[in-house]
C-alpha positions in Angstrom: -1.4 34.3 -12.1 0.9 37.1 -9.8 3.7 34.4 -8.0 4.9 35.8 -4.8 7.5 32.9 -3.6 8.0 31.2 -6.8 8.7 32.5 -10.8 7.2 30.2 -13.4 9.1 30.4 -17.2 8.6 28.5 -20.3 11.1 27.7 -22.8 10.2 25.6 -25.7 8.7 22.4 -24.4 10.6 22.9 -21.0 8.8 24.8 -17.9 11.1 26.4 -15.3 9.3 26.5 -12.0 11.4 28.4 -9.6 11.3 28.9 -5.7 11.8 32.5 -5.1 12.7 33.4 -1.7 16.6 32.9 -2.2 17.3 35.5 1.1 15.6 32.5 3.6 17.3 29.9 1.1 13.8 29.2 -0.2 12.0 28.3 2.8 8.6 27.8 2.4 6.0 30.4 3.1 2.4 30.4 3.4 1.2 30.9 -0.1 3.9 27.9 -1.6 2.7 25.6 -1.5 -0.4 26.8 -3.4 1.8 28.9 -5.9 3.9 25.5 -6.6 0.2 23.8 -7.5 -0.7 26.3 -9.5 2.5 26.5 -11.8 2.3 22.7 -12.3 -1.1 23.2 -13.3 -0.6 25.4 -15.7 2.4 23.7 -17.3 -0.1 20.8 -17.3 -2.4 23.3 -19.5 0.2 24.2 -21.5 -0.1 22.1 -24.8 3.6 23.3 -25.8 5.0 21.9 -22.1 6.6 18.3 -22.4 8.6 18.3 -18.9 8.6 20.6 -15.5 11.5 21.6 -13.7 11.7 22.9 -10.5 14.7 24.4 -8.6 15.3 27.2 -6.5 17.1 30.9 -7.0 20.4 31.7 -4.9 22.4 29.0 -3.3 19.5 26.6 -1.6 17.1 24.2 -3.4 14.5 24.9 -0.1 15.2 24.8 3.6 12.1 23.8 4.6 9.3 25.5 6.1 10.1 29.2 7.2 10.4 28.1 11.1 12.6 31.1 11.9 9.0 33.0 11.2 6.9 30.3 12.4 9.2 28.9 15.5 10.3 31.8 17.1 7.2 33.9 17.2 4.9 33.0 20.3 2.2 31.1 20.7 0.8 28.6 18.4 2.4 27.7 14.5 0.6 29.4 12.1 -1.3 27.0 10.5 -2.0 24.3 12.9 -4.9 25.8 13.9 -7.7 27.7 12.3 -8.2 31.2 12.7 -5.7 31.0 15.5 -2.0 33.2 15.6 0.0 33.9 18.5 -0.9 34.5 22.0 -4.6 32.3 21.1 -5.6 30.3 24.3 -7.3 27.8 22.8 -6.1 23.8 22.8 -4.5 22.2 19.9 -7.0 21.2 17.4 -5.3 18.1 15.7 -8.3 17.7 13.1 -7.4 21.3 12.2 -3.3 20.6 12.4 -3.9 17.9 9.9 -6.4 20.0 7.3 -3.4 22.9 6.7 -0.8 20.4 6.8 -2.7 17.8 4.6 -3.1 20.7 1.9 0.1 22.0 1.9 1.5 18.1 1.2 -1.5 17.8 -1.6 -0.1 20.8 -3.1 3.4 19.3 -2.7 2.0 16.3 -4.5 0.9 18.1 -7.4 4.8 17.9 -8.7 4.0 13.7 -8.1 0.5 14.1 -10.0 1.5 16.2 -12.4 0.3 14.4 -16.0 3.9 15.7 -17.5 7.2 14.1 -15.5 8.7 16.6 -13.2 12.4 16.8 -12.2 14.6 18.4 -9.2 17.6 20.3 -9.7 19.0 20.6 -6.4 21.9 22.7 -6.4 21.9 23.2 -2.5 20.2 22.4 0.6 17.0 20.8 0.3 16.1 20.1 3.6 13.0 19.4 5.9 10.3 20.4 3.8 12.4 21.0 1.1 13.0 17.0 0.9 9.7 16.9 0.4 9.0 19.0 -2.2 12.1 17.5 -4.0 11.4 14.1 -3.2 7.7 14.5 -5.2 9.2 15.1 -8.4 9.7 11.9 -11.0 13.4 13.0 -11.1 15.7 14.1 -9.3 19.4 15.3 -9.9 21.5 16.4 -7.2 24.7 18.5 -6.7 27.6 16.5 -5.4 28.0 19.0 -2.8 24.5 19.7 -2.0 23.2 17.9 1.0 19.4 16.7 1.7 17.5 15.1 4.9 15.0 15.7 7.2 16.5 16.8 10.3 13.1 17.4 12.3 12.6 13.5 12.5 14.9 14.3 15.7 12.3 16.3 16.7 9.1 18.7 15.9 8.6 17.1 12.6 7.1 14.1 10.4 7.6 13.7 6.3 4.4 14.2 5.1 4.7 13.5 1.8 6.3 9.9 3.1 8.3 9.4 0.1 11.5 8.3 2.4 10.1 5.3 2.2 8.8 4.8 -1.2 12.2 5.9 -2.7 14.5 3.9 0.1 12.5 0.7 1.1 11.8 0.2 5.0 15.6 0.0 6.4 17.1 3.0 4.6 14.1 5.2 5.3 14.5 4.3 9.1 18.2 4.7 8.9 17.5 8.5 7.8 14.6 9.3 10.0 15.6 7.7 12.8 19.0 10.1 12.8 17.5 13.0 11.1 21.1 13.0 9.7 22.0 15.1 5.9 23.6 13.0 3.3 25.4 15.1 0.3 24.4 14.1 -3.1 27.0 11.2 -3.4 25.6 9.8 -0.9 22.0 10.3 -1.6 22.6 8.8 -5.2 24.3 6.2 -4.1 21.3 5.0 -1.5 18.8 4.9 -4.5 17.0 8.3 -2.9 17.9 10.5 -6.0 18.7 9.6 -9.6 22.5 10.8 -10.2 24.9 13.2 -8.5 26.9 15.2 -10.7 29.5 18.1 -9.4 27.9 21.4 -9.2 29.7 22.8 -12.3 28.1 20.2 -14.9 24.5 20.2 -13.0 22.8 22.5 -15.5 24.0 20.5 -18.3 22.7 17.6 -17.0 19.2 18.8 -16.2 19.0 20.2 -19.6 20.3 17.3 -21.2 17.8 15.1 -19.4 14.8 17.7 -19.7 15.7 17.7 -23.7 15.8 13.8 -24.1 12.1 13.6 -21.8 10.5 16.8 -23.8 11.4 14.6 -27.1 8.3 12.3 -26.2 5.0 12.4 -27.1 2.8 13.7 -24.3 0.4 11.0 -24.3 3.6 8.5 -24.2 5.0 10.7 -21.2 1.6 10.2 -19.5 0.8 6.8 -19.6 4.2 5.9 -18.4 4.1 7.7 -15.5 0.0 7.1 -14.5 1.2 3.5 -14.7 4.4 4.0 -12.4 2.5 6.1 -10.2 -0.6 3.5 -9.8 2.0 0.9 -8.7 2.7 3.1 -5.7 -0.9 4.4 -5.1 -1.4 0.3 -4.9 1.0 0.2 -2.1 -1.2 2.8 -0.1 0.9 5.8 -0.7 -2.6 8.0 0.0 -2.9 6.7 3.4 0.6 6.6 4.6 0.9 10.3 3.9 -2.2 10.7 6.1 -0.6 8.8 8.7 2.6 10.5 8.4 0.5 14.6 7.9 -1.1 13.3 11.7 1.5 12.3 13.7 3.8 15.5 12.1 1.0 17.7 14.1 1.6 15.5 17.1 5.3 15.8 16.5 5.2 19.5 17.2 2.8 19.2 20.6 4.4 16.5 22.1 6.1 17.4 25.5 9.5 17.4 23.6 8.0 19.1 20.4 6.8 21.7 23.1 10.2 21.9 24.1 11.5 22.8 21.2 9.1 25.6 20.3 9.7 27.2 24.1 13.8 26.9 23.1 13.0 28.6 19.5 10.8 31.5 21.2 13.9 31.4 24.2 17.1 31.4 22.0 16.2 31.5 18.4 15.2 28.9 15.8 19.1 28.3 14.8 20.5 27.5 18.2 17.4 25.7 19.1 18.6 23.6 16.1 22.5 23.6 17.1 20.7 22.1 20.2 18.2 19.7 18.4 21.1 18.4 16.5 24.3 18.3 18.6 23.5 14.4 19.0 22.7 14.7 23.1 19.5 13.6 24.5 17.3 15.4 23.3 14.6 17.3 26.1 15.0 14.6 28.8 13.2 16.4 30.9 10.2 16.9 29.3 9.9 13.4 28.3 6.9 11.5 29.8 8.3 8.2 31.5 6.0 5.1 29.1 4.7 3.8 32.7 3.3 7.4 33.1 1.1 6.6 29.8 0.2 3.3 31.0 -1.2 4.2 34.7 1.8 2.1 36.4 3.3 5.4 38.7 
């Protein structure tokens, strides 16, 4: 198929899968999602393919979803509603949220799915829904210098793909998304979240090395190991955590904080609405609805 946001290259038994959007640092547009499915499928199709890497052109890995397109224009997010852009009246459809959001971490899960073991090379950034796109691969090789999180756990924004979590255990994973706070790849190794860090200058070696000592297996040896590692988490209710998690990242960006956050993005521009999302102060205390409010004791 014709990729628009991603290149997809075969060498050998290695397939290259590349996010192509390096002037937005490989945030994620519309059609990414889909084109990322589509490339693992056909490396899965490919009878020559032993192992899938994915990384991304220019200096980021991916910085998440393409909110300086989506966050500053008015009205609703593309996407969270069906058939509905900017300036549409109509109330927030959660069930319709959760369908577009739901398919975009399905497609995200494909890497996860994928019959042949996938790995990361993250040179820079991967952040937001970049993390998540990283963080489905089997692998995943980091930078030294390059940082990951997922800063919109501060605000407007749930991991849908959960695998915070799955990678971290309970108290790490809370100790990330509680702070929305970017850790470099030292770091990230060094909490369990990614394999190994390596300084920036030896990071294509390493990838290749690793690619090269995977693509040496059978295919049906590749596959088996990794159905029966995956089953153990799909045990653990992996499936229903990311709906969980796909559900409350719709209510995330329609809360009356969330809501404050897309006026400031439309007001001052997605990057100082971050500065401001970020800076550590309380975040919208104004907007926030006082708990007794919720429970009918004014």
């Amino acid at each position: 198929m014709s990729y628009r946001a991603i290149t997809y290259a075969v060498d050998g038994r290695i397939a290259t899968i590349t996010l192509n959007r390096p002037g937005r640092m490989n945030a994620i547009s519309l059609e990414m999602p889909g084109e990322i499915a589509a490339a693992v499928e056909a490396a899965n199709s490919d009878d020559g393919v032993h192992v899938i890497v994915l990384t991304g052109a220019g200096e980021g890995f991916c910085s998440g979803y393409d909110l300086v397109e989506f966050a500053e224009k008015p009205g609703e997010q593309p996407g969270s509603q069906l058939g509905a852009g900017g300036g549409d009246a109509r109330p927030w459809d959660p069930m319709a949220d959760f369908f577009g959001m739901y398919g975009f971490t399905q497609q995200f899960m494909s890497l996860w799915r994928s019959f042949k073991p996938t790995i990361a090379r993250v040179h820079g950034p991967a952040v937001a829904g970049g993390s998540d796109i990283a963080l489905c691969c089997d692998l995943v090789v980091m930078a030294e210098e390059a940082v990951i999180g997922y800063p919109p756990a501060r605000v407007w924004g749930c991991p849908t793909t959960a695998m915070w979590v799955y990678r971290l255990g309970a108290e790490r994973a809370k100790r990330m998304l509680f702070t929305g706070d970017l850790v470099d790849g030292r770091e990230a190794a060094r909490l369990g979240l990614v394999l190994e860090a390596v300084p920036r200058a030896n990071l294509d070696a390493r990838v290749a090395a690793l690619a090269a000592r995977i693509a040496s297996v059978p295919k049906n040896q590749l596959m088996m190991q990794k159905m029966m590692v995956n089953q153990a988490y799909d045990a653990m209710g992996l499936a229903n955590t990311q709906r969980f998690a796909t559900l409350f990242d719709g209510i995330t960006r329609h809360s009356p904080e969330g809501l404050w956050f897309k006026q400031r993005a439309e007001e001052v521009g997605f990057r100082q609405a971050v500065r401001e999302r970020d800076s550590g102060e309380p975040i919208a205390s104004e907007a926030s609805r006082p708990l007794a409010d919720w429970r009918g004791n004014k």
